[in-house]
C-alpha positions in Angstrom: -9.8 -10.3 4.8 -8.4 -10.4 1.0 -5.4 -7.3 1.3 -4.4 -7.5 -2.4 -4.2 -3.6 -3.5 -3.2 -2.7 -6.4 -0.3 -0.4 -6.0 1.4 1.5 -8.9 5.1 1.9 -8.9 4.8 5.2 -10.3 3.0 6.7 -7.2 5.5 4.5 -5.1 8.2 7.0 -7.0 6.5 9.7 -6.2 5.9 9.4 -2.5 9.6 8.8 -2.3 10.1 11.7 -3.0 8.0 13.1 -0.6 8.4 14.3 3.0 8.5 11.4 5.3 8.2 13.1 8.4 3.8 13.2 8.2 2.1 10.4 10.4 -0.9 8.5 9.8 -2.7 6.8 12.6 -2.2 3.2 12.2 -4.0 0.7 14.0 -2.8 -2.5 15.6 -5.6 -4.7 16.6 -7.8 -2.9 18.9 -5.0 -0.4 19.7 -3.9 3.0 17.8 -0.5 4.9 17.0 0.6 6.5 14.3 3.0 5.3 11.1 5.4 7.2 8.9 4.0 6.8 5.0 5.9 3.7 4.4 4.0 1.9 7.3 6.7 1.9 9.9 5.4 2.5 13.3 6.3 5.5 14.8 4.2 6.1 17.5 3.3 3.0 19.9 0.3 1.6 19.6 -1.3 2.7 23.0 -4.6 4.7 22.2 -8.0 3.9 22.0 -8.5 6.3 18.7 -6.5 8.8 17.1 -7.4 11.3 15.1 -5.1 13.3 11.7 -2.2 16.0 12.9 -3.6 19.0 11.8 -0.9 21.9 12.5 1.8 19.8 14.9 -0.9 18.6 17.2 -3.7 15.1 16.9 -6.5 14.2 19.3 -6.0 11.1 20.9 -8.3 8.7 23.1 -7.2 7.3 26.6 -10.9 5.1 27.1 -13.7 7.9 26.8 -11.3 10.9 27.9 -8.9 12.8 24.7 -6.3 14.5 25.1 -4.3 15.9 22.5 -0.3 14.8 21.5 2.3 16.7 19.4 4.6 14.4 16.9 7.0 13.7 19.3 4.2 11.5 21.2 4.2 14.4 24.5 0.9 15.1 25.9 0.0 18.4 25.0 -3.7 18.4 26.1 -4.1 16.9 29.2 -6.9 14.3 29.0 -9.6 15.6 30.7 -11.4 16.7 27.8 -14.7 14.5 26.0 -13.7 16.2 22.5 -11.3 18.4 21.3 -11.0 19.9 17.5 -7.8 22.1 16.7 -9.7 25.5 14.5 -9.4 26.0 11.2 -10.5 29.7 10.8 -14.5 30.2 8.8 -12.7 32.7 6.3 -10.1 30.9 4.9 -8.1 34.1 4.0 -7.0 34.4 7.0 -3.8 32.2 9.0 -4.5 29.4 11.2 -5.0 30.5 15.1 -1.4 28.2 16.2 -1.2 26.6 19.1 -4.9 26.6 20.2 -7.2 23.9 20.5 -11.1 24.4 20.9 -12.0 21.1 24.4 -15.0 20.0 25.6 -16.3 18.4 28.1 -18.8 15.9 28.2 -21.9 17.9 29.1 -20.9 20.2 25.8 -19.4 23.1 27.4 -17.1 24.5 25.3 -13.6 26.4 25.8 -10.4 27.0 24.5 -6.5 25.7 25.3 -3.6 27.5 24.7 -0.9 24.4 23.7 1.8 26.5 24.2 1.2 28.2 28.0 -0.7 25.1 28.7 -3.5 26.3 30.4 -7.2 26.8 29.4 -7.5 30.4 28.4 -11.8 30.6 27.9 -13.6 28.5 30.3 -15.6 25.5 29.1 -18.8 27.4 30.3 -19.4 27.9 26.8 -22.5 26.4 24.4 -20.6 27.4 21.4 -16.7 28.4 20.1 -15.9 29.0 16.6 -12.7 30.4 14.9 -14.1 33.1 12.3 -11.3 35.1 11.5 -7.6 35.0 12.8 -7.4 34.9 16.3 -11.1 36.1 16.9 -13.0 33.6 18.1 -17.1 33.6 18.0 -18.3 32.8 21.6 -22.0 31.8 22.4 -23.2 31.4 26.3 -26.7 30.5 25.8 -29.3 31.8 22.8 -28.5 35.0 21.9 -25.8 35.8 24.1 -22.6 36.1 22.3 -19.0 37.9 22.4 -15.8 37.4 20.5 -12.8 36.7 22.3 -9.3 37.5 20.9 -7.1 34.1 22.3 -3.7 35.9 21.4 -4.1 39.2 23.7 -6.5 36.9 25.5 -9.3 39.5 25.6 -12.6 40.4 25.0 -13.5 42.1 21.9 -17.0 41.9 22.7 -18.4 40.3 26.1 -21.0 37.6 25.6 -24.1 39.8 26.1 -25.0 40.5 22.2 -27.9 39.0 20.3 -25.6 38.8 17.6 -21.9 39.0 17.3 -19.6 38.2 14.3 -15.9 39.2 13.0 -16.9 40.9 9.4 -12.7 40.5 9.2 -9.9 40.1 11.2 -10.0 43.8 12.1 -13.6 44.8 12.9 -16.2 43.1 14.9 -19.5 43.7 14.5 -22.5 43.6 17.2 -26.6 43.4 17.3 -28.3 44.5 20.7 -32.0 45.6 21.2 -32.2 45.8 17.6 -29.7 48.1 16.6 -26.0 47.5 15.2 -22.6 48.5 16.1 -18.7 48.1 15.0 -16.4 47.3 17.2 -12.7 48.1 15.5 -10.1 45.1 17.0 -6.4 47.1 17.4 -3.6 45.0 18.4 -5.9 42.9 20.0 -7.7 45.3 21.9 -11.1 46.4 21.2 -11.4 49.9 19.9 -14.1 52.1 20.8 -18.0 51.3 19.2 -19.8 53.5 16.9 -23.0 52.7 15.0 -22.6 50.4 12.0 -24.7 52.4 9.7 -22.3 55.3 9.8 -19.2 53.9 10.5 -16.6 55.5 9.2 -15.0 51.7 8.1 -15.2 49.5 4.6 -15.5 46.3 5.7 -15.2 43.5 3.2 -18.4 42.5 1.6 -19.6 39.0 1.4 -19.9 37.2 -1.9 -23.3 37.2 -3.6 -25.3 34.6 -2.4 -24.8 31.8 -5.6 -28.5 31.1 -7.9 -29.7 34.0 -6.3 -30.2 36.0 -9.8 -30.8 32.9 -11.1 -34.1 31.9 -9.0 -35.4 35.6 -9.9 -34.7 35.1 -13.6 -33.0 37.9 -13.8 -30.9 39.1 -17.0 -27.6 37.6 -17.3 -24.3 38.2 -19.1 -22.6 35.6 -21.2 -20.6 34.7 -18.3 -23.5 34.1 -15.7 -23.7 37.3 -13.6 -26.5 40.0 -13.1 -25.5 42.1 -16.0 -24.1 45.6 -15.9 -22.4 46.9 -18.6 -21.9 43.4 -20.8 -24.6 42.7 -23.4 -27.5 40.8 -21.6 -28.4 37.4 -22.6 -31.9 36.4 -21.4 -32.3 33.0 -19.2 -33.7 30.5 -21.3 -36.2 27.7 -19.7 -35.7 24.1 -20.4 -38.4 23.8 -22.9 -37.0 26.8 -24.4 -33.5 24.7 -24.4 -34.4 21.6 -25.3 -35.1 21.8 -29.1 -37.5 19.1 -31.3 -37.5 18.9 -34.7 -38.7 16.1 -37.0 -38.3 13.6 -34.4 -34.6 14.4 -33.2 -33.1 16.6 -30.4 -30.9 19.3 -29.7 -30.1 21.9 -26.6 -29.5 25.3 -26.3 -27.2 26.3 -23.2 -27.4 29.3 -21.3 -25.0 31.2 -19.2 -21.7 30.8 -19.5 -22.1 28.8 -22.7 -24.7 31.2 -24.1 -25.3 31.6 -28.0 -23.7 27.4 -28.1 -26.0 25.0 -30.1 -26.7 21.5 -30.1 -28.3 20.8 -33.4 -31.0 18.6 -33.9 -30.0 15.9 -35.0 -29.7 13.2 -31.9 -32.0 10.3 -30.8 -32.2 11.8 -27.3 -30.2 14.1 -25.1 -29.5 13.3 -21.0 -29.7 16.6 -19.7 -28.3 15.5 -16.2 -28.2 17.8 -13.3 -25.0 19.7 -14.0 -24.0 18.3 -17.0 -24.5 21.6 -18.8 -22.5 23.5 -16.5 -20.0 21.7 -17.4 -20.8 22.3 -21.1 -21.2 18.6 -22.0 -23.9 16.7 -22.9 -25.0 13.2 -23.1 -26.6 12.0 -26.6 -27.5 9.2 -28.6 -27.4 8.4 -31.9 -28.2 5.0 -34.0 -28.4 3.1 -30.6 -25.8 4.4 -28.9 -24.6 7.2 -26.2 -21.4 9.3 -26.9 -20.9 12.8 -25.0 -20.6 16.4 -27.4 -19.4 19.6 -25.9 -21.3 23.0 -26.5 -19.8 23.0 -29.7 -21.0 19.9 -30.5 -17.4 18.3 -31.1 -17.4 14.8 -29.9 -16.0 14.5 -26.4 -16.8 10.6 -25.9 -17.4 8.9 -29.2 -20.9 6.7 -29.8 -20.2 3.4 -29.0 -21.9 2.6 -24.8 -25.1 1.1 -24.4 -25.5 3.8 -21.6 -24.0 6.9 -19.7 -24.4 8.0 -16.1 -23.8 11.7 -16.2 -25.1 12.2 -12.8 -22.1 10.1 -11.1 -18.9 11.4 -13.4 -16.0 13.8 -12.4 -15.9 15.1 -16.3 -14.0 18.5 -15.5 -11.4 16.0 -14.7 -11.9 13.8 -17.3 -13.8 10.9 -15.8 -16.9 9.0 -17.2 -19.6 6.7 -15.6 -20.6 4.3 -18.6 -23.5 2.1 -18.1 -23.4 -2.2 -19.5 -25.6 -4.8 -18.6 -26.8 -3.2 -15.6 -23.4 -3.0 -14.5 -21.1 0.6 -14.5 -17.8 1.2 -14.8 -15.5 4.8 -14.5 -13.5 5.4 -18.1 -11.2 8.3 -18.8 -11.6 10.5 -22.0 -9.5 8.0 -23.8 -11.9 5.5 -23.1 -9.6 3.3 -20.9 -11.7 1.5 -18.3 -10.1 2.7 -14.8 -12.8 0.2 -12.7 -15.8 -2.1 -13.9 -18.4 -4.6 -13.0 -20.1 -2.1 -10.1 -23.2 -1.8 -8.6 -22.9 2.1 -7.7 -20.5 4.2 -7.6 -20.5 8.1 -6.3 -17.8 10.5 -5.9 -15.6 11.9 -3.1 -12.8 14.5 -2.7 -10.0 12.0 -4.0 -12.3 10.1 -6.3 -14.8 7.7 -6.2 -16.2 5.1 -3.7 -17.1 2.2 -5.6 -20.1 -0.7 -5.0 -20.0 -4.5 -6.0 -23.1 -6.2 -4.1 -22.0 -5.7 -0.5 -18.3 -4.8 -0.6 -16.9 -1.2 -1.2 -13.8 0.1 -2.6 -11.9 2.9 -3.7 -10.6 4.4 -7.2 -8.5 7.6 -6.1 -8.2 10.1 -9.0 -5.4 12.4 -7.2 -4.7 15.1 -9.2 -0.9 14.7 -10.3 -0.7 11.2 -9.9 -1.7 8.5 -11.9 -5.4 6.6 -10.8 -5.2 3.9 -8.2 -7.8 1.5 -7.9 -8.1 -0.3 -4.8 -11.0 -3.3 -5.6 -14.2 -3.4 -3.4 -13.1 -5.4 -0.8 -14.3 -3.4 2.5 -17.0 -3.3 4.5 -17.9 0.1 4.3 -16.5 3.4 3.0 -16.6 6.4 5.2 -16.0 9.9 3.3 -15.2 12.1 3.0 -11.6 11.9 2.5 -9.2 14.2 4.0 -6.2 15.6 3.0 -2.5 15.4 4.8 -0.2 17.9 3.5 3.6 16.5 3.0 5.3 19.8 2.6 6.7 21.0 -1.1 3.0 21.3 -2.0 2.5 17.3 -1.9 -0.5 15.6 -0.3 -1.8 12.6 0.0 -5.3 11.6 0.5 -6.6 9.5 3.7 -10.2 8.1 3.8 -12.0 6.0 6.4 -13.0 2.2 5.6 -14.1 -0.4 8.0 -12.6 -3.6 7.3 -15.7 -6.4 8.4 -18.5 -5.9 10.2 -16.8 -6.9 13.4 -16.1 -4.0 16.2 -12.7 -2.1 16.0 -12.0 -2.9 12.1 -11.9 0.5 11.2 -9.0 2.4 10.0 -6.9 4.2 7.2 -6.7 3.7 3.6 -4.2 6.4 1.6 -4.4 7.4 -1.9 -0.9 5.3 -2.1 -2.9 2.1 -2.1 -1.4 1.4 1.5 -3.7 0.3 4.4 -2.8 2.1 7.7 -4.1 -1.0 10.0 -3.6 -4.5 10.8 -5.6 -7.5 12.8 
């Protein structure tokens, strides 16, 4: 396979500069370790599959069995597990629950391991285990039949027996049975006695408003998108209200949170793309050819492409899908063409997977680095990517690409350029 990447010496900078203690599992053949970011082997080659760190600890395969490993290359997870995932918790305010890993086995019982005492601490007799909020984890025995275990004190907050149960925070729990609703207060661990939810003496914190909620109502709006209260309202307007005609040109009117902002009528045709106006741009065309306008009509990209794909662009961060010949390719707002010649292209979390008849590639679009374009030259793609932290802040982006369409060709490619796998 053609291993050319193209690899900029300013990201090479960079990344020397960056923590070198993360690993990234590497493949050798039909065998898996793990490699500092430089590519030097660090872990032996001696797995069937390994998965990221994530907090100190990776799932690893011995045949069909995982265990899990810590970076020193000890088993810290016996393997005798068919899956194991280390929580992150549902509300993201809240800290990581350390040193516990949610195992499996393989008829999908669930339960949890403490890494540190290393024992299992909830039974895998479970259908269900979730992390919600700190160290409160959701618990479901069969339909309708739920608790919430605290891992730290190692107690129940609430036994699985509830129709519903659900950490509203890290501090109160709350509980459905026959039909009524209850608060469970969580001190030091420990449940606290229940009261009924509707008088509660607690303020639990509210959940967000469901998003496009006052927007599928029509409701009034204020110029910044939200139900109004005390701003001046600014009616919804409906796309043929937006879209304006006159003497054979086109303009657009955009609503919430550009409301008031005109496009004049004076364009060949407008692309009103699926979330194009959002973004307060706007495809249009004029004499022939498509440039891109903000809401104030100042010209973003001038007129000069015979087409423009607003449905596959990252324009908040300044990147453009311009259409030639049949053929796109991904510009920045100064025009310069990053990648070109593509059948498709559609975006991930560290750029854009990239098409040429039936190879794929990468173009990562990292924020604080400069974009890397690795050339279509994989057999597929897999995203999304995922991010390793370096420490400082840095990151670095990892994303999944089978090599050929032979078995075991799969492995790593970072948002360095380097490949994390060898035949």
């Amino acid at each position: 396979m053609k291993r050319l990447l193209l690899f900029s010496l300013i990201q090479l900078a960079v990344m020397q500069g960056f923590a070198q203690d993360a690993l990234i599992p590497y493949r050798v053949k039909d065998k898996w370790g793990y490699a500092s970011l430089d590519g030097t082997l660090r872990i032996p080659a001696q797995y069937d599959r390994c998965e990221l760190f994530q907090n100190g600890y990776a799932a690893v395969n011995k045949g069909s069995m995982v265990g899990a490993i810590n970076a020193k290359n000890e088993v810290v997870v016996p393997f005798d597990y068919f899956m194991i995932y280390f929580p992150v918790p549902a509300e993201r305010r809240y800290p990581r629950a350390n040193n516990y890993a949610v195992v499996a086995t393989r008829d999908n019982r669930y339960g949890v391991y403490d890494i540190v005492s290393q024992r299992l601490i909830l039974d895998t007799v479970y259908s269900g285990v979730d992390n919600q909020a700190g160290t409160l984890f959701t618990v479901e025995k069969k339909r309708h039949e739920k608790g919430v275990f605290d891992v730290s004190s190692r107690q129940w907050i609430a036994e699985a027996i509830y129709y519903e149960a659900d950490p509203v925070s890290d501090t109160i729990v709350k509980v459905e049975k026959d039909g009524k609703e209850f608060v469970i207060p969580v001190r030091d661990g420990k449940p606290g006695p229940m009261s009924d939810w509707a008088v509660a003496s607690l303020s639990p914190v509210p959940p967000p408003p469901a998003p496009g909620t006052w927007e599928e109502k029509g409701e009034v709006v204020d110029v910044n998108g939200l139900p109004s209260r005390s701003k001046p309202a600014v009616p919804r307007l409906t796309f043929k209200e937006q879209l304006i005609r006159k003497d054979g040109r086109y303009g657009f009117r955009f609503n919430a949170p550009f409301a008031g902002d005109v496009i004049p009528a004076i364009y060949d045709s407008i692309d009103c793309a699926n979330g194009s106006e959002s973004e307060g741009l706007m495809a249009v065309k004029k004499k022939g050819k498509w440039g891109v306008v903000n809401t104030k009509n100042a010209v973003v990209l001038p007129f000069i492409y015979e087409g423009l794909d607003m449905t596959r662009g990252d324009h908040r961060n300044g990147f453009f899908v311009i259409v030639s010949n049949g053929k796109k390719s991904i510009i920045d707002r100064k025009g310069i063409v990053l990648a070109s010649g593509l059948d498709d292209i559609y975006l991930t979390g560290a750029g854009f997977v990239l098409t040429a008849g039936e190879d794929h590639g990468v173009l990562f679009t990292v924020e604080g680095t400069q974009p890397l374009l690795v050339k279509p030259q994989f057999y597929i793609v897999i995203t999304p990517s995922k991010e390793v932290p370096l420490g400082n802040g840095k990151s670095i982006h990892v994303i999944d690409v089978v090599a050929n369409n032979k078995a075991r060709s799969r492995g790593y490619l970072a948002s360095t350029g380097r490949l994390f796998f060898e035949d």
